[in-house]
NUZA-145073 format. One line per field, with one value per residue: residue in one letter; residue number from 1; x, y, z of N, C-alpha, C, O in turn. Coordinates in steps of 0.2 Angstrom, whole numbers, plus 2048, in hexadecimal, padded with zeros to 3 digits. Last residue first. Example, Ala and Ser with C-alpha at 12.3 -4.5 7.8 and 13.67 -1.06 7.14 Angstrom:
resn: (S:A)
resi: (2:1)
nc1: (840:842)
nc2: (7F5:7E4)
nc3: (823:827)
cac1: (844:83E)
cac2: (7FB:7EA)
cac3: (824:827)
cc1: (840:842)
cc2: (800:7F0)
cc3: (827:827)
oc1: (843:847)
oc2: (806:7EF)
oc3: (828:82A)
This chain:
resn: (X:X:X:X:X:X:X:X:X:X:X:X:X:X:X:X:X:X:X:X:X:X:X:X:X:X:X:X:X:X:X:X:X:X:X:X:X:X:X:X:X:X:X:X:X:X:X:X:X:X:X:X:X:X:X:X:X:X:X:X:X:X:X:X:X:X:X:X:X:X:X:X:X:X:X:X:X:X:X:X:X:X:X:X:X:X:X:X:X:X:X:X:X:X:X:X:X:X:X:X:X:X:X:X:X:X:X:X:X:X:X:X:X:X:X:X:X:X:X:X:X:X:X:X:X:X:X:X:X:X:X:X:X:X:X:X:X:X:X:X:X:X:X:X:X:X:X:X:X:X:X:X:X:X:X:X:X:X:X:X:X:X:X:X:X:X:X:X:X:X:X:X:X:X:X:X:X:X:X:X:X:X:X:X:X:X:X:X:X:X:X:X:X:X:X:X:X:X:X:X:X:X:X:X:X:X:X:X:X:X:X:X:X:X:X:X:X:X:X:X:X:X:X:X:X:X:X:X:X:X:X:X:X)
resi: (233:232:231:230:229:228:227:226:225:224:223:222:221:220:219:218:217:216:215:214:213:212:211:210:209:208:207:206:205:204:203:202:201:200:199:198:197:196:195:194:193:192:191:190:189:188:187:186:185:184:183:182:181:180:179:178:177:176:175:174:173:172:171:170:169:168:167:166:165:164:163:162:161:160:159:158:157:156:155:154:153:152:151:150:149:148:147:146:145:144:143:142:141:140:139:138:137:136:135:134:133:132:131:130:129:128:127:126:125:124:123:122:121:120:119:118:117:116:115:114:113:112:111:110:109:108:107:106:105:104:103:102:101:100:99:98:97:96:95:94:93:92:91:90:89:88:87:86:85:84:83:82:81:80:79:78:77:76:75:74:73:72:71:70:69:68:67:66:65:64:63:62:61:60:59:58:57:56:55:54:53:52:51:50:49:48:47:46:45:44:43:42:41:40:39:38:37:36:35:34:33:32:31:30:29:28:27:26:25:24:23:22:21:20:19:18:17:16:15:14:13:12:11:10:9:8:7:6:5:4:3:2:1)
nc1: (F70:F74:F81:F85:F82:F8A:F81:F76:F6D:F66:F72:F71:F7B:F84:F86:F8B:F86:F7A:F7C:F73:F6B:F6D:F68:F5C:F60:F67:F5D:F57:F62:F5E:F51:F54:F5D:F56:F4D:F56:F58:F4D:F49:F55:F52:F47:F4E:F55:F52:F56:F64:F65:F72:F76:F73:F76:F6B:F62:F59:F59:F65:F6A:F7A:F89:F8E:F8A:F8F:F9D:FA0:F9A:F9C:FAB:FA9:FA2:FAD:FB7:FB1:FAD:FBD:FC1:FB7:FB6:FBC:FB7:FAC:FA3:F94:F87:F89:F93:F8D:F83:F89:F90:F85:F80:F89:F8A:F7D:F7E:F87:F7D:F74:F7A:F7E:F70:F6B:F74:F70:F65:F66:F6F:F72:F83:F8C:F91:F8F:F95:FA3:FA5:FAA:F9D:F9B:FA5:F9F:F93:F9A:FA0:F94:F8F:F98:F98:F8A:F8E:F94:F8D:F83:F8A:F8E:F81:F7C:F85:F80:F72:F74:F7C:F77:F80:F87:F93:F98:F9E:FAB:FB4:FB1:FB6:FC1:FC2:FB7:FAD:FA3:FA9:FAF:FA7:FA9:FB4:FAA:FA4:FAD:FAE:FA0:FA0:FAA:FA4:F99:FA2:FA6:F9A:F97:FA3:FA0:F93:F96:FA8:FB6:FC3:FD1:FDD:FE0:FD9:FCB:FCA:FCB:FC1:FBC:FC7:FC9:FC0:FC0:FCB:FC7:FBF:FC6:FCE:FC4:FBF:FCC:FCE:FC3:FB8:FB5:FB9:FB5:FA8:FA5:FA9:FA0:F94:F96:F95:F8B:F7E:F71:F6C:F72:F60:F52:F49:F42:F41:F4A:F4A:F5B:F63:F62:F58:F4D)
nc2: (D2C:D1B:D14:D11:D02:CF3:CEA:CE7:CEF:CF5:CF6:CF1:CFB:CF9:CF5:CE6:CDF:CD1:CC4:CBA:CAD:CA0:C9E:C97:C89:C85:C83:C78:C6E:C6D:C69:C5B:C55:C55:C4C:C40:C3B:C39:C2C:C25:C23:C1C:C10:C0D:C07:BFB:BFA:BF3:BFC:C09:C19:C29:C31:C32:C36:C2E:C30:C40:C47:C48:C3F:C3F:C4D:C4F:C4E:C57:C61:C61:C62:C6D:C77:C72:C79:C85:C89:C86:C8E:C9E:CA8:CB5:CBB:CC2:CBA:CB3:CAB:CA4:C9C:C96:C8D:C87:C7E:C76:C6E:C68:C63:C5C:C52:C4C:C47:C3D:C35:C31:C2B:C20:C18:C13:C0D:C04:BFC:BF7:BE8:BDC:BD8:BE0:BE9:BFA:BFF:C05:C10:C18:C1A:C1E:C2E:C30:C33:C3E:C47:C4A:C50:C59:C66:C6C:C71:C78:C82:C88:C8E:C98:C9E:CA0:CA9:CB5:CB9:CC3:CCF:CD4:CD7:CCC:CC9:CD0:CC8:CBA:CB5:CAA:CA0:C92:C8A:C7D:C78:C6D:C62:C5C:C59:C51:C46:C40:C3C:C31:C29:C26:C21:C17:C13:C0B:C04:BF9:BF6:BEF:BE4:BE2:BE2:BD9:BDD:BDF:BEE:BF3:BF0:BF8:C05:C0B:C16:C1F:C21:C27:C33:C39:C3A:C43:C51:C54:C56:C62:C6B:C6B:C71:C7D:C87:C8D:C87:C8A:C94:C93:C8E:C90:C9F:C9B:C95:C98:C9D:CAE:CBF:CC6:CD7:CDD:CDB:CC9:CC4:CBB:CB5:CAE:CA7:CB0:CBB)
nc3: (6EC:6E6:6E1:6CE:6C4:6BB:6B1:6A8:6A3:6AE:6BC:6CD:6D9:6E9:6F6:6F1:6E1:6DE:6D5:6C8:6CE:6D5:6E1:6E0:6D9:6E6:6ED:6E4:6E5:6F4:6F6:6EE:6F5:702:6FF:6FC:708:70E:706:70C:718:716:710:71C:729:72A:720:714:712:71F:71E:71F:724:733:73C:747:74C:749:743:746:73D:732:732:72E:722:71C:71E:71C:70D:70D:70E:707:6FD:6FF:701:6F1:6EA:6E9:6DF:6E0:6ED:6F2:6F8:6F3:6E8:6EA:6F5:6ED:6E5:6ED:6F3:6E7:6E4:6EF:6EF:6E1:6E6:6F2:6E7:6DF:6EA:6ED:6E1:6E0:6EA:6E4:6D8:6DA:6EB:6EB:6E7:6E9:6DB:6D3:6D8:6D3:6C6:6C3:6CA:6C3:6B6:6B9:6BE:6B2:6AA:6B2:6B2:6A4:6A2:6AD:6A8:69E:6A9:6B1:6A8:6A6:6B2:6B1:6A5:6AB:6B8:6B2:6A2:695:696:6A4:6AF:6B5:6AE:6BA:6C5:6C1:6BD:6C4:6C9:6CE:6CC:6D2:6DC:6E3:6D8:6E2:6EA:6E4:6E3:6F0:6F2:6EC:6F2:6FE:6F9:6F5:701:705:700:701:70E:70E:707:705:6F8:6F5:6F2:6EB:6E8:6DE:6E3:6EE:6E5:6DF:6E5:6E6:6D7:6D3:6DB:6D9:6CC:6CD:6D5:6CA:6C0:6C6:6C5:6B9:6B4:6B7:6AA:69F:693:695:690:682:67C:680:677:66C:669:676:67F:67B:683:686:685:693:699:6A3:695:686:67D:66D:664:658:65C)
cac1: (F71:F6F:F7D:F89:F82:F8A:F88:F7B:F71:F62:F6E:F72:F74:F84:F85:F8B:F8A:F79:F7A:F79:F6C:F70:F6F:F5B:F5D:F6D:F61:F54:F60:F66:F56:F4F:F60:F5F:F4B:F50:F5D:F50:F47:F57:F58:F45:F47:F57:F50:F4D:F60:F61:F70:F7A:F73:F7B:F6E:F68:F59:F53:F64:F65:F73:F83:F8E:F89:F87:F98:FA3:F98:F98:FA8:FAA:F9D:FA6:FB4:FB2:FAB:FB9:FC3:FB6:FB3:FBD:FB8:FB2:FA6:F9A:F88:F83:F95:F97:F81:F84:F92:F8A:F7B:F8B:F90:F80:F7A:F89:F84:F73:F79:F83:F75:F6A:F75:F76:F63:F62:F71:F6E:F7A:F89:F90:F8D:F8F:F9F:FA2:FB0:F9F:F97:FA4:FA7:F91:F95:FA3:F9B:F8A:F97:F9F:F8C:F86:F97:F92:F82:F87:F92:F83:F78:F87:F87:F75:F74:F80:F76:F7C:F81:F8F:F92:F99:FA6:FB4:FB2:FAF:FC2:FC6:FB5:FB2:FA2:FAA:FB4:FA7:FA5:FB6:FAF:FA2:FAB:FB4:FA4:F9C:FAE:FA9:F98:F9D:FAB:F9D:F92:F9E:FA7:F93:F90:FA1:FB2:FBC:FD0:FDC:FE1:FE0:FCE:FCB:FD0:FC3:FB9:FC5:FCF:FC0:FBC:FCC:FCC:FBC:FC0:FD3:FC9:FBA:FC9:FD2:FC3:FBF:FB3:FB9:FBC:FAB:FA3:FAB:FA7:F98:F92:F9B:F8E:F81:F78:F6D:F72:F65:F55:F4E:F3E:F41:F4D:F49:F54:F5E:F6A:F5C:F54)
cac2: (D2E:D1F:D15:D13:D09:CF8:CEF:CE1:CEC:CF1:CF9:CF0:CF9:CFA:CFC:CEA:CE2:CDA:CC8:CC1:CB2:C9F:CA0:C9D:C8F:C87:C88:C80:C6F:C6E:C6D:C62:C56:C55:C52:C43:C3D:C3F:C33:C2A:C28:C22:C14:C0D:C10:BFE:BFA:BEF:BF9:C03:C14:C25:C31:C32:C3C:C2E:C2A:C3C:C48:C4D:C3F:C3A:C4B:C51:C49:C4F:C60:C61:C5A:C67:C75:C72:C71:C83:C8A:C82:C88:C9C:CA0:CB2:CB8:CC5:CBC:CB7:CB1:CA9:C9E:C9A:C93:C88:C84:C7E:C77:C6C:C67:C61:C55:C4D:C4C:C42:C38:C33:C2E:C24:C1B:C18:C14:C0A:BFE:BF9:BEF:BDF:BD2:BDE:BE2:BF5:BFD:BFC:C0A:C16:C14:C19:C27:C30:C2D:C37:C44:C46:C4A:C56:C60:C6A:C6D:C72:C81:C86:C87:C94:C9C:C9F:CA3:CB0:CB9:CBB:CD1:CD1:CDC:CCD:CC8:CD2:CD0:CBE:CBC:CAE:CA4:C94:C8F:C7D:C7C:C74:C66:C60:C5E:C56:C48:C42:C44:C36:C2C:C2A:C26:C17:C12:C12:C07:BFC:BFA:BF5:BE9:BDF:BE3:BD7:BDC:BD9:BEC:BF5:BEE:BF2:C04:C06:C0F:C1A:C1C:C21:C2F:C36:C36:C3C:C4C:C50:C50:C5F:C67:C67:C69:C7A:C81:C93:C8A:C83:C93:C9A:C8B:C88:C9E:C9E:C8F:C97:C98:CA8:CB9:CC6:CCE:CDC:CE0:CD2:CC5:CC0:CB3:CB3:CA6:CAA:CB9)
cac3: (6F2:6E6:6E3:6D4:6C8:6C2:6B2:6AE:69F:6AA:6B5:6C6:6D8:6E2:6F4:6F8:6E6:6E0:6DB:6CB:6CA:6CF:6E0:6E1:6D3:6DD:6EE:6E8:6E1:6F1:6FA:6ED:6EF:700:702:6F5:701:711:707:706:718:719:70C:716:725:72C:727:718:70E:71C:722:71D:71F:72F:736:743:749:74C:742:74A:747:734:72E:737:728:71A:720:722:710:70A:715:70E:6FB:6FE:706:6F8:6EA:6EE:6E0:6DA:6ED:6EA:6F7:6FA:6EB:6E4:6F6:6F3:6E3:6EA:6F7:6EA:6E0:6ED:6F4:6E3:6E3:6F4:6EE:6DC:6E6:6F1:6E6:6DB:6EC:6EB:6D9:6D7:6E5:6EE:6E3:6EF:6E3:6D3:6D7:6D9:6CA:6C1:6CD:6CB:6B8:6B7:6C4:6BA:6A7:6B1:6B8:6A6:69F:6AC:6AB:69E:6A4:6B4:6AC:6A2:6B1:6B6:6A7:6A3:6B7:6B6:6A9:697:694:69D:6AA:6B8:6AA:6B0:6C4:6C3:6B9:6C6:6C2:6CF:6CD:6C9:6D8:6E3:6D5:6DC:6EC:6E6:6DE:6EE:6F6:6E9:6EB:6FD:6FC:6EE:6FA:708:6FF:6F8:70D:712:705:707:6FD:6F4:6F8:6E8:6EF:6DD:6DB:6EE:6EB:6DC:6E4:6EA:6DB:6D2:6DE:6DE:6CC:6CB:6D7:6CE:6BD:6C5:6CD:6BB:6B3:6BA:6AC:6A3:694:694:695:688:67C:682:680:66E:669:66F:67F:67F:680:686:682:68C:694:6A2:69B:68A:682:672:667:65A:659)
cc1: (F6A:F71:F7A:F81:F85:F89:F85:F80:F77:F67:F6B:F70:F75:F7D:F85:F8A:F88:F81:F7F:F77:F71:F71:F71:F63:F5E:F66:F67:F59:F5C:F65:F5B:F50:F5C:F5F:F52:F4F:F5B:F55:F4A:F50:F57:F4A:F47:F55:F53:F4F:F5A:F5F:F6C:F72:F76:F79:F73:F68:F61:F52:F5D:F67:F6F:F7A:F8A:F88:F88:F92:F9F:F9B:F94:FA2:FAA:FA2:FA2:FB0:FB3:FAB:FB2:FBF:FB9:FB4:FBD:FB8:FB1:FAC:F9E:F8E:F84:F8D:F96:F87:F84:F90:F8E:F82:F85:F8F:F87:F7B:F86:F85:F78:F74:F7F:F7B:F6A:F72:F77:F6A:F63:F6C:F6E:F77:F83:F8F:F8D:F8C:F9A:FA2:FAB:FA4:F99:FA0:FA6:F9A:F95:F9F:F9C:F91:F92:F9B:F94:F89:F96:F96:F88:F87:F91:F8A:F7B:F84:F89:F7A:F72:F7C:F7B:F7C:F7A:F87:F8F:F93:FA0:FAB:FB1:FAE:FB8:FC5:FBC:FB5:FA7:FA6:FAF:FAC:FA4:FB0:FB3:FA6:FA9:FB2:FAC:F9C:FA8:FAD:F9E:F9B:FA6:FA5:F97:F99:FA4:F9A:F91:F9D:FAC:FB9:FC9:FD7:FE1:FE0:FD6:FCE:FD0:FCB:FBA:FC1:FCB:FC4:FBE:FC7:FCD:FC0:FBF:FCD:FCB:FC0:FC4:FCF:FC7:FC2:FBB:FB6:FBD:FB1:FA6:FAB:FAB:F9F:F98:F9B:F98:F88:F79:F73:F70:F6A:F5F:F4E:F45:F3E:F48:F49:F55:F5A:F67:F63:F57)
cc2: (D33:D24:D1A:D15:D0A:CFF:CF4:CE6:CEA:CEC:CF4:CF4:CF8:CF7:CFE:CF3:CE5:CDA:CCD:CC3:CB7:CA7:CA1:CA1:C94:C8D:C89:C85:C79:C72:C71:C68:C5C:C5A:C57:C4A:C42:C42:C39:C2E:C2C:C27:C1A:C12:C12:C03:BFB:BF0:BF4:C00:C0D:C1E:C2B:C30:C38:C31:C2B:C36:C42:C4D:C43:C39:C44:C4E:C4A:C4B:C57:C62:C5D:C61:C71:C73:C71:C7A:C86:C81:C84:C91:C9D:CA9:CB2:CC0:CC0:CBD:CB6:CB0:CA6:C9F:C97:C8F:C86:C81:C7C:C70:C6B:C66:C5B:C53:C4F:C4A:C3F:C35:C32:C2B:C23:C1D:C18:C0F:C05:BFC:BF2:BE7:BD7:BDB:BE2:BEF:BFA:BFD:C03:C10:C12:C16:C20:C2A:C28:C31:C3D:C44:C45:C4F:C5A:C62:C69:C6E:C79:C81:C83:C8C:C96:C9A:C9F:CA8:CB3:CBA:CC8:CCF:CD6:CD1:CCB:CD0:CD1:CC3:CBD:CB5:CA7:C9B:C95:C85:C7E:C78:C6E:C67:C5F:C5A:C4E:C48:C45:C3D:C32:C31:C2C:C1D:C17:C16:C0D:C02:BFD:BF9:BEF:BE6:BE0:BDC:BDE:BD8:BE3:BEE:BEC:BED:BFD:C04:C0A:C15:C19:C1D:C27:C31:C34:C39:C48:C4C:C4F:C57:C61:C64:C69:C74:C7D:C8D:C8C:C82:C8C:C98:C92:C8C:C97:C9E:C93:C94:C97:CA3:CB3:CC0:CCE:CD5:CE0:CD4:CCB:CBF:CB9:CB1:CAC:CA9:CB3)
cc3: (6F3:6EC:6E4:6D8:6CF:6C3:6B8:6B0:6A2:6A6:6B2:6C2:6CF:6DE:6ED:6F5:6EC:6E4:6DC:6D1:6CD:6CD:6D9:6E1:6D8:6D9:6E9:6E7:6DF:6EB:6F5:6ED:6EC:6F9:700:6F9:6FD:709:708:702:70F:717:710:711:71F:728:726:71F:712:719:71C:720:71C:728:733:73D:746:749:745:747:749:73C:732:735:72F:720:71F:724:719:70E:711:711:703:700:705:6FE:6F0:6EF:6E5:6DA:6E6:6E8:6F1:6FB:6EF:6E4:6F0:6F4:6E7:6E7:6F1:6EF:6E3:6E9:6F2:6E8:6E3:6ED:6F2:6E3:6E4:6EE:6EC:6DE:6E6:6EC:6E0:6D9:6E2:6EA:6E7:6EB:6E9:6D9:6D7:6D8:6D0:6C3:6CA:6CD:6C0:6B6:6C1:6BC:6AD:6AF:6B7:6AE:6A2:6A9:6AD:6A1:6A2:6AE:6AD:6A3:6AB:6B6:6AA:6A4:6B0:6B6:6AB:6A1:696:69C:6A5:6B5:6AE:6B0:6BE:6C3:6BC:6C1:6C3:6C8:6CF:6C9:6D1:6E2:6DA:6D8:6E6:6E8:6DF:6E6:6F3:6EC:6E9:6F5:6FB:6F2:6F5:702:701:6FA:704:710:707:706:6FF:6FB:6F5:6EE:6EE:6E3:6DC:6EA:6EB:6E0:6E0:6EB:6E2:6D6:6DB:6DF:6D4:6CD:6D6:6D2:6C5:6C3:6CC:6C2:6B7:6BA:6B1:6AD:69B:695:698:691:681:683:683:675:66C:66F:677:67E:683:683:684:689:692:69A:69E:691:687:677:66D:65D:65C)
oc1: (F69:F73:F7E:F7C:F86:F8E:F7F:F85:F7D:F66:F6D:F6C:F77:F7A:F86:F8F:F82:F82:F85:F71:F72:F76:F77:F63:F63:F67:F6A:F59:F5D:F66:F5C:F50:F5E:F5F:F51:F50:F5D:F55:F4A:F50:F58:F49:F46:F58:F53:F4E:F59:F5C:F6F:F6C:F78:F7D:F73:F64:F64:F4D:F5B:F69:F72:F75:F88:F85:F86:F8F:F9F:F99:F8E:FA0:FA7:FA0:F9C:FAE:FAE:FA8:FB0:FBD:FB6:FB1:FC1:FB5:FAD:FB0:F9C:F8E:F83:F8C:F97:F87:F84:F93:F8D:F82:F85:F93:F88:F7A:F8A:F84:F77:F72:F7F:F7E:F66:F75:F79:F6A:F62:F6D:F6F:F79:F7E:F91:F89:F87:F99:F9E:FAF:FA1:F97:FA3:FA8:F9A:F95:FA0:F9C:F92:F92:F9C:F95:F8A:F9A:F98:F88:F8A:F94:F8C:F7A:F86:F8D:F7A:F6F:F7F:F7D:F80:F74:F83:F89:F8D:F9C:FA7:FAC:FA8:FB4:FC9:FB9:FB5:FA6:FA4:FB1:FAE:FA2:FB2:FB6:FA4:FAC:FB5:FAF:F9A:FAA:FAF:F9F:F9B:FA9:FA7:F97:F96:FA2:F9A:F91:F9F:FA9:FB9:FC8:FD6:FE6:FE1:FD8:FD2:FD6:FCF:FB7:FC2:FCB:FC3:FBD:FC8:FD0:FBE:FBF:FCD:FCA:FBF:FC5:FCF:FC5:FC4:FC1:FB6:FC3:FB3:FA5:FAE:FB0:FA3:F9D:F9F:F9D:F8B:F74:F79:F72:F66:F63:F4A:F45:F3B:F48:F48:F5A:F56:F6B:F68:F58)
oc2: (D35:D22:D1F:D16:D07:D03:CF7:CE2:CEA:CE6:CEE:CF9:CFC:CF2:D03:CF7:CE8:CD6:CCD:CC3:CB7:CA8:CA3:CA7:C98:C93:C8E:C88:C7D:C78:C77:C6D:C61:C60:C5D:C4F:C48:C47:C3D:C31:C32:C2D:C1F:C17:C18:C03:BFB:BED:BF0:C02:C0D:C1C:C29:C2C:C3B:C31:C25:C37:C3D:C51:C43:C35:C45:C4D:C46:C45:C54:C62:C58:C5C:C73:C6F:C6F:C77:C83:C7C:C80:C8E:C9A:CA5:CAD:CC0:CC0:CC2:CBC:CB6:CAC:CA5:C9D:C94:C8C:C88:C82:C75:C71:C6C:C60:C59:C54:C4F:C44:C3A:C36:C30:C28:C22:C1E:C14:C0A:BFE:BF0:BEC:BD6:BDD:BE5:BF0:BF6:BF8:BFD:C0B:C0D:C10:C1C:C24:C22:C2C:C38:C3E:C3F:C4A:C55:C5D:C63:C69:C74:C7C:C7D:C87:C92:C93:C99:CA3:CAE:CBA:CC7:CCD:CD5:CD0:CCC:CD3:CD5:CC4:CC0:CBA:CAA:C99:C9A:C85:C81:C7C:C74:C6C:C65:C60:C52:C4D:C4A:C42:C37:C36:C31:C21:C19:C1C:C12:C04:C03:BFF:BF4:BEB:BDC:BDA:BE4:BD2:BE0:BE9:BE7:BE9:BFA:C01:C05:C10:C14:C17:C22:C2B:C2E:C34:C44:C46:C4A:C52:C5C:C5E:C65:C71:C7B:C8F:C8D:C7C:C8A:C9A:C95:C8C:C98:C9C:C90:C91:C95:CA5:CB1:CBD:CD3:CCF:CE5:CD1:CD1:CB9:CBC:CAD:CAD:CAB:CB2)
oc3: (6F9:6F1:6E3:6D5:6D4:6C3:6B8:6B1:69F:6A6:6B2:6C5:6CB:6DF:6EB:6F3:6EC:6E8:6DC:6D3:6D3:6CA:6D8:6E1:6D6:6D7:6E9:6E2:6DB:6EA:6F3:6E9:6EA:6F9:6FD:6F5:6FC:706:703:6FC:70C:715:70C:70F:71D:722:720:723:715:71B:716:725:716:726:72F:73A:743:743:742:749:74F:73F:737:73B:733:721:721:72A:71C:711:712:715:705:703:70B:700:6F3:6F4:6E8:6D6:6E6:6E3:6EB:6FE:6EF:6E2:6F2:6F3:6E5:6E6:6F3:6EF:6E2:6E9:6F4:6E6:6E4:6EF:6F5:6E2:6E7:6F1:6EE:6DD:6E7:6EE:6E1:6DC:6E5:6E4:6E7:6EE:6ED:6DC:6DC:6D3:6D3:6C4:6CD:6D0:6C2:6B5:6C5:6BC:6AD:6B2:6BB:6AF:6A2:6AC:6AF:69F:6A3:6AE:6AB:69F:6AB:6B7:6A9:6A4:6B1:6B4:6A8:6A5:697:6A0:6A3:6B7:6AA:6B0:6BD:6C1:6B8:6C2:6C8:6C3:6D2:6C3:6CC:6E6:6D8:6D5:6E5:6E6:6DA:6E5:6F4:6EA:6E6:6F4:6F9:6EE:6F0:702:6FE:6F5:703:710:703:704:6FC:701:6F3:6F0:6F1:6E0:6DB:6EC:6EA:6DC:6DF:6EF:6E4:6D8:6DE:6E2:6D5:6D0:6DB:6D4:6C8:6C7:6CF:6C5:6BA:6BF:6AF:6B3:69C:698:69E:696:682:688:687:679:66E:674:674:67E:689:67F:684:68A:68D:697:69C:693:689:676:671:65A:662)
């Protein structure tokens, strides 16, 4: 049946056009809005400023706004009616992947204003940096996936948005010069760091699919048809 997808030894619903517009509604723009906004303003600070930056201030401006971002995106798993919808009949990760989607095309718009507020003259290279954004981001919604796996708590986003920018601010001072991440444009380890990037994003990536499906309450055991049994004794 169209609008259908089998689960198992059921069928459930698929993404439809009542699904988007439900799910779309339910989408934290305002956090994901106040994110870009900071990010563009940072990179585009200079602009404001009449003050030309150099390679190394454009790389970091261009890091910065790609965590200003993230931390919006860790709102976007944010559900305040999670309790309610928990039964329903379309899987969490339908929803949740549905969620990503959405926002997929506005973060792509995002990054390519970001990168022209840079000067061409002093621009690092899009693919690497590009690559760092997009592992930064990943990270906020695998914690993010993680926050709504583990936990019952509906709007897990601040705490979340926290410990991504606390782990973005210690990552630089607590990890080796041999394991770093954030080097300037023409060090020796340029290539190696954003290896490491890519290992990042995979990583990250991982742990979104394994967080993605419903999870099990504390003493509570599923029914075929997503709604809570009382447990066994």
């Amino acid at each position: 049946m169209k609008g259908w997808i089998a689960e198992g030894d059921r069928r459930v619903p698929g993404v439809n056009g009542v699904l988007v517009s439900a799910v779309a509604r339910t989408v934290p723009w305002r956090a994901l809005g106040a994110g870009a906004a900071v990010g563009l303003l940072i990179v585009g600070l200079p602009r404001l400023l009449s003050t030309p930056p150099d390679p190394w201030m454009a790389l970091n401006l261009l890091r910065a706004s790609a965590l200003a971002f993230a931390l919006g995106l860790a709102f976007l798993l944010d559900d305040p009616a999670r309790h309610i919808t928990t039964p329903v009949t379309t899987p969490r990760w339908i929803r949740t992947g549905l969620r990503a989607a959405l926002v997929a095309p506005v973060a792509a718009l995002w990054w390519t204003a970001a990168l022209a507020l840079v000067p061409r003259e002093v621009r690092p290279p899009t693919g690497a940096v590009t690559l760092e954004a997009a592992a930064t981001a990943a990270l906020a919604l695998a914690a993010a996936a993680t926050a709504v796996r583990l936990t019952d708590e509906p709007e897990p986003g601040p705490s979340v948005a926290a410990g991504v920018l606390t782990t973005a601010v210690l990552a630089p001072l607590l990890l080796p010069g041999r394991w770093a991440l954030f080097v300037p444009v023409g060090d020796p380890r340029w290539d190696a760091a954003h290896d490491r990037w890519a290992v990042v994003l995979v990583g990250a990536v991982l742990v979104w699919g394994v967080c993605g499906p419903e999870p099990l309450r504390r003493g509570l055991l599923r029914s075929p048809s997503g709604t809570s049994d009382p447990p066994r004794t």
